[in-house]
N, C-alpha and C positions, 0 to 999 in steps of 0.2 A: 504494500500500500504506500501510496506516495501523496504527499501537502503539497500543496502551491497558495503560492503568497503574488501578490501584487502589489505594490507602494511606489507612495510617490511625495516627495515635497521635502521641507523642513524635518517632521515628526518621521519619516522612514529613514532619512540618512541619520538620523538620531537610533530608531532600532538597527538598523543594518548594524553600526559601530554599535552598540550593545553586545549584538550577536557574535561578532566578530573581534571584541576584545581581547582573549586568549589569545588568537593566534595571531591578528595581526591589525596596525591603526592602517585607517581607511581614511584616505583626501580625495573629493572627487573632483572632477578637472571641471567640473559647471557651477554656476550658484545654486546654493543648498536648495534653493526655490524649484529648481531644475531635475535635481533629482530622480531617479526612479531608477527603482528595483524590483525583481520578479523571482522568484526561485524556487526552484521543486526539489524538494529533499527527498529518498530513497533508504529507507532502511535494509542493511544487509546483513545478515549470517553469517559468518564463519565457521570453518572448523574450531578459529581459536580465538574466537570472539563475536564482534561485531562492528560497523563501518556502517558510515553514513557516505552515501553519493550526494551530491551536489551538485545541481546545475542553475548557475543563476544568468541574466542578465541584466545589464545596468550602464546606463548613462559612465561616460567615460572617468574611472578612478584610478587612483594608485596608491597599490599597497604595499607597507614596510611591515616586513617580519625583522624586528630587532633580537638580537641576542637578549636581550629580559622577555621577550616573547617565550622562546626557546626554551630558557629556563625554566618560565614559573611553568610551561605545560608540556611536556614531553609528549606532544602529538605530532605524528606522522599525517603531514597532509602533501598532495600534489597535484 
């Protein structure tokens, strides 16, 4: 089973970096007005766990994975 989300504006580039503060800060290259995001999550199974897929879209950003990132969350993402 898979979510999908739709946002848009000030208040979604506020959740998106909510969502995305472990792993990495989010700047997106429009005004925050501009915004929008969309994304469908996918839960997965493992043999030796579980994984989450990710597929989002979004108005043009860029994102820093800092070494404090790294640190406080030892997740594997790509």
């Amino acid at each position: 089973m898979s979510t999908y989300e739709a946002r848009r504006g000030v208040e979604a580039l506020k959740q998106f970096r909510l969502a995305t503060a472990d792993i990495c800060d989010v700047t997106p290259l429009t005004p925050d007005d501009d915004f929008e995001v969309s994304s469908q999550v996918f839960p997965i199974a493992l043999g030796a766990g579980s994984a989450l897929l990710v597929h989002s879209d979004a108005t043009g950003l860029r994102y820093d994975r800092t070494p404090s990132h790294i640190a406080r969350v030892g997740l594997d993402h790509y």
